[in-house]
SEDRENNU-342868 format. One record per atom (N, C-alpha, C): residue number from 1; residue in one letter; atom name; x, y, z. Coordinates in steps of 0.001 Angstrom, whole numbers, plus 500000, padded with zeros to 6 digits. Each point is the difference from the previous one (the first is absolute). Example, Ala and Ser with C-alpha at 12.3 -4.5 7.8 and 13.67 -1.06 7.14 Angstrom:
2
+------+------+------+--------+--------+--------+
! pavo ! gugu ! mivo !      X !      Y !      Z !
+------+------+------+--------+--------+--------+
!    1 !    a !    N ! 513190 ! 494310 ! 507800 !
!    1 !    a !   CA ! 499110 ! 501190 ! 500000 !
!    1 !    a !    C ! 500900 ! 501200 ! 500000 !
!    2 !    s !    N ! 499650 ! 501050 ! 499280 !
!    2 !    s !   CA ! 500820 ! 501190 ! 500060 !
!    2 !    s !    C ! 499230 ! 501090 ! 500730 !
+------+------+------+--------+--------+--------+
//
This chain:
80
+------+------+------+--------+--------+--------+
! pavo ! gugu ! mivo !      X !      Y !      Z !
+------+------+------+--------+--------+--------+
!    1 !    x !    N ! 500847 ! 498824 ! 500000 !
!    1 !    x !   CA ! 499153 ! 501176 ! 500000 !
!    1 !    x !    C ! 500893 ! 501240 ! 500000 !
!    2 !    x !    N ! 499707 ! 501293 ! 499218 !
!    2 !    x !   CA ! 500443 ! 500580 ! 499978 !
!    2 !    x !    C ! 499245 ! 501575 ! 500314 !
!    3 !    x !    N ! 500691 ! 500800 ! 501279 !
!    3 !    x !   CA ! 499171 ! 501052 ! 500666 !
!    3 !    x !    C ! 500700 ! 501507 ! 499284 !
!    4 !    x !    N ! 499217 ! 500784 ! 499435 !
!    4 !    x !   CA ! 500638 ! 501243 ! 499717 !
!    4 !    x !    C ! 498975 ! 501169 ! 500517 !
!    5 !    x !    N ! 500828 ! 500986 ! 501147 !
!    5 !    x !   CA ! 499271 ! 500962 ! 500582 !
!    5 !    x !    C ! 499676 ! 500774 ! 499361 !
!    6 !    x !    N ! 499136 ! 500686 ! 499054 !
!    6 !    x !   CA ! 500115 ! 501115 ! 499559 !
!    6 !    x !    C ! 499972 ! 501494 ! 500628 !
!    7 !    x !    N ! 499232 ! 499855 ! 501055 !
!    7 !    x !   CA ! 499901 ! 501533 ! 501139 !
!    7 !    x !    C ! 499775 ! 499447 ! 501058 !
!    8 !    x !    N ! 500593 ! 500442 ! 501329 !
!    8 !    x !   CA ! 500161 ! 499848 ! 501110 !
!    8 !    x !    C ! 498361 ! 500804 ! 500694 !
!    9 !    x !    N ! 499201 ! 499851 ! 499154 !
!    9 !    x !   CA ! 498634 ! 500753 ! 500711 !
!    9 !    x !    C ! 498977 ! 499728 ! 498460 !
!   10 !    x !    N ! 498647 ! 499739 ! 500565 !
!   10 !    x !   CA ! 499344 ! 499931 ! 498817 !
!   10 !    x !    C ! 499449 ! 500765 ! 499140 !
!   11 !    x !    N ! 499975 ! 500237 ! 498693 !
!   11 !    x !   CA ! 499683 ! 501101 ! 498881 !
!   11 !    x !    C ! 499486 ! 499411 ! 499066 !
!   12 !    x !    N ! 499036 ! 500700 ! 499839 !
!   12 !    x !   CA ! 498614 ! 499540 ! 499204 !
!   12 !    x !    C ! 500270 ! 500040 ! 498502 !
!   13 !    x !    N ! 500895 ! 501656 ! 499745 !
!   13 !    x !   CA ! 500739 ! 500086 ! 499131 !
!   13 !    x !    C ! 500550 ! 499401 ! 499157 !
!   14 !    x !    N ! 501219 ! 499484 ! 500891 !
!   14 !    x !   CA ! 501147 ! 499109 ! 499421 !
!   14 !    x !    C ! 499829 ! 498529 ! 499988 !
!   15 !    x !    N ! 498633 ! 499589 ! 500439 !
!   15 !    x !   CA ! 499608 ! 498874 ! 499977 !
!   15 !    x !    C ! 499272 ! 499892 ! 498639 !
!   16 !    x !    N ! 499482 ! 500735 ! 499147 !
!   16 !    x !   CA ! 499438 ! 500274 ! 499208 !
!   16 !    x !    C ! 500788 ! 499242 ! 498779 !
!   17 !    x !    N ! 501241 ! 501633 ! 500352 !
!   17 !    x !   CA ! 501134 ! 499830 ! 499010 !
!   17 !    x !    C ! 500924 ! 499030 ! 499778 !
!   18 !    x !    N ! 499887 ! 499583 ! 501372 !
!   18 !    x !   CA ! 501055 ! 498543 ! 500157 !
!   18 !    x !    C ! 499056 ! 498299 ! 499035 !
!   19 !    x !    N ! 498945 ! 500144 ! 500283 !
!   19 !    x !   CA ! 499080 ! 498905 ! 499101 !
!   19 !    x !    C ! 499988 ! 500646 ! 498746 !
!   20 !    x !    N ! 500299 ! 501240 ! 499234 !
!   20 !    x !   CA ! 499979 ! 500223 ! 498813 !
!   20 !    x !    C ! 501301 ! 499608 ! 499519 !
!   21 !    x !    N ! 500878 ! 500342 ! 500540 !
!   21 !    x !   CA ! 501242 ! 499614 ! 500015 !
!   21 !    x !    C ! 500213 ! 498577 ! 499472 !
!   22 !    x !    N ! 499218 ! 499191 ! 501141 !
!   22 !    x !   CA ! 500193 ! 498157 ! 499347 !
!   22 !    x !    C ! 499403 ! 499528 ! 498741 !
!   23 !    x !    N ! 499193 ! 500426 ! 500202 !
!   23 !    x !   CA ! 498779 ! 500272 ! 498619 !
!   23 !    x !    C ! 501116 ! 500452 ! 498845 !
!   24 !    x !    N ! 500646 ! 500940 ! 499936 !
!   24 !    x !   CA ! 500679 ! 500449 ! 499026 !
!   24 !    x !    C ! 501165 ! 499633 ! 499689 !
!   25 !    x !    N ! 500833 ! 499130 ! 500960 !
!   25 !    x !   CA ! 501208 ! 499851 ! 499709 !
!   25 !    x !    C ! 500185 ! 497884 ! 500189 !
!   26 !    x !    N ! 499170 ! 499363 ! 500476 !
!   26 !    x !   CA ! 500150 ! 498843 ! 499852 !
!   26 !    x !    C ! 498423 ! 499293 ! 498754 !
!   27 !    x !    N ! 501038 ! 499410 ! 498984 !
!   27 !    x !   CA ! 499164 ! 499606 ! 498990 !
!   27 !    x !    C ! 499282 ! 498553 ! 501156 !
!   28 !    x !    N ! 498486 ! 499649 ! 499090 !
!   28 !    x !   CA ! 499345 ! 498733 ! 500210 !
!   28 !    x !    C ! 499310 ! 500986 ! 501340 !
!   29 !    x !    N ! 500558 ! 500280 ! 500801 !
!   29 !    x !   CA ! 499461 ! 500368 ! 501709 !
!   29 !    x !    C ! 498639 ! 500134 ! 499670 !
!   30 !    x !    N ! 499045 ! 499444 ! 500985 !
!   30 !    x !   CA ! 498653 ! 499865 ! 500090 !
!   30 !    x !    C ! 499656 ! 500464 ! 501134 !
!   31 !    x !    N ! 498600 ! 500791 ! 499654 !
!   31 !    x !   CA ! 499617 ! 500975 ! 501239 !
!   31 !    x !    C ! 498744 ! 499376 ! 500497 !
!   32 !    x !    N ! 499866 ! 499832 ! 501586 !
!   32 !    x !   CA ! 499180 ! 498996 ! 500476 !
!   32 !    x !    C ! 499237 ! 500990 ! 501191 !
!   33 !    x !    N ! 499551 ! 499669 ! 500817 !
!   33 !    x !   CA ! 498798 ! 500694 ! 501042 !
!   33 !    x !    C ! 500766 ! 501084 ! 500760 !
!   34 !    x !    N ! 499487 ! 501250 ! 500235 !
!   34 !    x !   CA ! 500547 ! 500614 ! 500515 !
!   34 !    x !    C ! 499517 ! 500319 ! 501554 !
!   35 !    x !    N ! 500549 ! 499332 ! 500957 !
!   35 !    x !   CA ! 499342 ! 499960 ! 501695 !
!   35 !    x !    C ! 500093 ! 501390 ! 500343 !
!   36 !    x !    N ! 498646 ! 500416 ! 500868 !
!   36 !    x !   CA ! 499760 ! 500997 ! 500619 !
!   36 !    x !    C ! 499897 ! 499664 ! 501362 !
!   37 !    x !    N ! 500669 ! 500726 ! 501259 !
!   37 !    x !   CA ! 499548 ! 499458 ! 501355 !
!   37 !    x !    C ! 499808 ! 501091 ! 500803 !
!   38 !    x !    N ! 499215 ! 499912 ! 500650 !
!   38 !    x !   CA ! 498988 ! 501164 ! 501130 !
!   38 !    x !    C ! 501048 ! 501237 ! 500219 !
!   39 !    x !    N ! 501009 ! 499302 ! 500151 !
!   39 !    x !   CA ! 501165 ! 501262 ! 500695 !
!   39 !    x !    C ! 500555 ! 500853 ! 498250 !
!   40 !    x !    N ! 499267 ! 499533 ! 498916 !
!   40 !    x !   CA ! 500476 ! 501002 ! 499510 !
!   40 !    x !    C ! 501338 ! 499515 ! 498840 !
!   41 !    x !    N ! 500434 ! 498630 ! 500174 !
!   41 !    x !   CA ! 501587 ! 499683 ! 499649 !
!   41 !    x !    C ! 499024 ! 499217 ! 498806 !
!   42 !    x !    N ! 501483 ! 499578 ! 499211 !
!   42 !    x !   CA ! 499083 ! 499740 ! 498387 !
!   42 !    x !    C ! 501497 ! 498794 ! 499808 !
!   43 !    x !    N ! 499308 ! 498800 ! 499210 !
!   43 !    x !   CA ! 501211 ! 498995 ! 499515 !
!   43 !    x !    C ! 499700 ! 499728 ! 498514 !
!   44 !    x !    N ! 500458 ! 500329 ! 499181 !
!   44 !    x !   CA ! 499619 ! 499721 ! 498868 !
!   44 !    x !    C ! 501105 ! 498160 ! 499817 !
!   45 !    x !    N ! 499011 ! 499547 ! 499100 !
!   45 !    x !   CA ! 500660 ! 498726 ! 499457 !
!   45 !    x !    C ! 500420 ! 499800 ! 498985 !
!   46 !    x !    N ! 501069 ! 499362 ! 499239 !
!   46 !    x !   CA ! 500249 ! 499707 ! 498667 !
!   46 !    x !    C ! 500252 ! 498609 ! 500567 !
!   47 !    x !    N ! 500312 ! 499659 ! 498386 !
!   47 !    x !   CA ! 500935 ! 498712 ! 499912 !
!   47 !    x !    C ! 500600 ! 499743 ! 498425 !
!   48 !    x !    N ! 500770 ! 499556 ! 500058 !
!   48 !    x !   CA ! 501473 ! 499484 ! 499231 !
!   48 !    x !    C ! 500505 ! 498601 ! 499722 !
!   49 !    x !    N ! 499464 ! 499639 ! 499178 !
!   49 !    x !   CA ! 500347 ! 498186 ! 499622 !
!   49 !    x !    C ! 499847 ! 499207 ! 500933 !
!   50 !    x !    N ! 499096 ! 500289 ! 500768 !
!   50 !    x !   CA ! 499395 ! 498895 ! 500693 !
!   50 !    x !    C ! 500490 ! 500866 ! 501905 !
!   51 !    x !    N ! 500518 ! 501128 ! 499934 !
!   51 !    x !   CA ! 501012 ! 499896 ! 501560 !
!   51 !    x !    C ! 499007 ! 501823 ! 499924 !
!   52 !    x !    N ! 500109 ! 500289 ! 501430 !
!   52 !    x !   CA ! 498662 ! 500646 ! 500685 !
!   52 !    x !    C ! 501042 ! 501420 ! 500418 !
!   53 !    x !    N ! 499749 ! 501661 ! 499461 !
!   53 !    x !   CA ! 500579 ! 501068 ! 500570 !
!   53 !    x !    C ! 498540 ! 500761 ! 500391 !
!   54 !    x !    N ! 500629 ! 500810 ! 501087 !
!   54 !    x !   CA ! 498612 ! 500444 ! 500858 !
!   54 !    x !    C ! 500754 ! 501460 ! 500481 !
!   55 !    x !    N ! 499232 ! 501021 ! 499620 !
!   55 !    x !   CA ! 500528 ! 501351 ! 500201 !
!   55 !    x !    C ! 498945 ! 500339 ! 501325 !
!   56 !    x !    N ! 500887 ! 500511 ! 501051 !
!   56 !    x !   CA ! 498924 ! 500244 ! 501627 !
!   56 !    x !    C ! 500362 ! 501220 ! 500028 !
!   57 !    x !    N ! 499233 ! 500840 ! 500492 !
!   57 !    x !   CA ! 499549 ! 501502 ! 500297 !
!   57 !    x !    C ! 499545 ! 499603 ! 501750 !
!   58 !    x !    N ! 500847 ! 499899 ! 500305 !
!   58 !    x !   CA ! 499208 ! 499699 ! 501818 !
!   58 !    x !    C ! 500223 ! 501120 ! 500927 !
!   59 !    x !    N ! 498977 ! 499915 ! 500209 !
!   59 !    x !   CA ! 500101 ! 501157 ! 501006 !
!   59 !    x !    C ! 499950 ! 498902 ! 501521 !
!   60 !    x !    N ! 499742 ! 499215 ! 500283 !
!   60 !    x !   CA ! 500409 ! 499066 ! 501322 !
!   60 !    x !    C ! 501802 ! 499859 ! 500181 !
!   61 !    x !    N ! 500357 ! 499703 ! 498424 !
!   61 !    x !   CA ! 501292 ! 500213 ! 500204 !
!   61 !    x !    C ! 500720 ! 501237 ! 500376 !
!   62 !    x !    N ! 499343 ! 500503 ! 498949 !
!   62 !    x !   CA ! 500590 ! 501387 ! 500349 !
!   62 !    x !    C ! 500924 ! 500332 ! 498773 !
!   63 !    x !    N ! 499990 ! 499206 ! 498603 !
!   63 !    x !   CA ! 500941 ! 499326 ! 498913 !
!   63 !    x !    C ! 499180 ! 500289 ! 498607 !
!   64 !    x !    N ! 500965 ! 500407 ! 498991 !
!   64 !    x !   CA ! 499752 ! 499759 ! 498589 !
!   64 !    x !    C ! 501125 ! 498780 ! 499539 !
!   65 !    x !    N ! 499361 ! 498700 ! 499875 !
!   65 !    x !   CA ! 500708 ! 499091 ! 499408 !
!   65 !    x !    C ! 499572 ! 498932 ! 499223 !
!   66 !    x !    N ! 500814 ! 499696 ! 499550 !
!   66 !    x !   CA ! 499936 ! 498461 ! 499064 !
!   66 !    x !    C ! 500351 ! 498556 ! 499871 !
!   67 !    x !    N ! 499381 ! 498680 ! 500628 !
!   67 !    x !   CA ! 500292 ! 498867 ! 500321 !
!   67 !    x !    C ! 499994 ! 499608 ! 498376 !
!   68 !    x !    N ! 500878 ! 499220 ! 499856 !
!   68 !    x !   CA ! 499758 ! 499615 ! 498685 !
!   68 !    x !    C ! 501212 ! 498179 ! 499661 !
!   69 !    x !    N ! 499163 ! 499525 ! 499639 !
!   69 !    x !   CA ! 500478 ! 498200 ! 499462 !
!   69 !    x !    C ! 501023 ! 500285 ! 499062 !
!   70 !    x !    N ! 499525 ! 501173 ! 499573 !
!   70 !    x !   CA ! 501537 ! 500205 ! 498449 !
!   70 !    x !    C ! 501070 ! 501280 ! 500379 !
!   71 !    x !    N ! 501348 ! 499897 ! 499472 !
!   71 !    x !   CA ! 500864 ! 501095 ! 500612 !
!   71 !    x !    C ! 499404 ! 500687 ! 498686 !
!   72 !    x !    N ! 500095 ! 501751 ! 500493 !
!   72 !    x !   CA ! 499491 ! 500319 ! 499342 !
!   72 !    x !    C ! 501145 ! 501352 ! 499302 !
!   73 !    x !    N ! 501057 ! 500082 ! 500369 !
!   73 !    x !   CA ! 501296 ! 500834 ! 499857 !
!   73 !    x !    C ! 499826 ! 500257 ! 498217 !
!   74 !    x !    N ! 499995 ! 498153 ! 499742 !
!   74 !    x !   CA ! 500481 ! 500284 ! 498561 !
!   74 !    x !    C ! 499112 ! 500988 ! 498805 !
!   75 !    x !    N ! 498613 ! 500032 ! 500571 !
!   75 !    x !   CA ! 499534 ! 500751 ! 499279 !
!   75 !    x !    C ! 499763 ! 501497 ! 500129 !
!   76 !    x !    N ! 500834 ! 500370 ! 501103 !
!   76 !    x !   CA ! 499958 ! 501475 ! 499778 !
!   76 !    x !    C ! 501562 ! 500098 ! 500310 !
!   77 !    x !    N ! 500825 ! 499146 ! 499839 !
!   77 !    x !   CA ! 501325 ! 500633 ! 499279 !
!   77 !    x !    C ! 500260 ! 500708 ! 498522 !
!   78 !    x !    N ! 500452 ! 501077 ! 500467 !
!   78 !    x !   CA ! 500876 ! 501749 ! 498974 !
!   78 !    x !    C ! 500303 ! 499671 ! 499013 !
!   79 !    x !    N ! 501142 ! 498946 ! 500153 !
!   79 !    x !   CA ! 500429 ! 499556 ! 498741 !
!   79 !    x !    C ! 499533 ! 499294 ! 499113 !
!   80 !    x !    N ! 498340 ! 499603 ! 499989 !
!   80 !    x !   CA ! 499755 ! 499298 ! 498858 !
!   80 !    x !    C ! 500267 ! 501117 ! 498772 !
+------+------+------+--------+--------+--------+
//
């Protein structure tokens, strides 16, 4: 499993931009249910050849991040 923080506090914003982001930069990625929970925090789902990435907006955490089955470096490395 692979964890990438994106903001140390949650933003509705950059949670937005961060799922447009995957959407735009990993081919095949499939966009799946997007969870809403009382407090406000949001997990959007994809998935990727069979293996499960999940973008969290938590406000319990207190976190903008991303659990994800696939490393995901290679597709937003500069040098392509």
């Amino acid at each position: 499993m692979f964890n990438y923080v994106i903001c140390s506090e949650p933003d509705k914003e950059l949670f937005k931009k961060q799922c447009n982001a995957l959407e735009k930069h990993i081919p095949n990625i499939q966009k799946h249910d997007l969870l809403k929970d009382v407090d406000d925090s949001e997990t959007q789902i994809y998935s990727l050849n069979g293996k499960t990435i999940t973008v969290h907006n938590s406000y319990y955490i207190g976190s903008l991040y991303i659990e994800s089955e696939v490393k995901l470096e290679p597709y937003f490395n500069s040098s392509k």
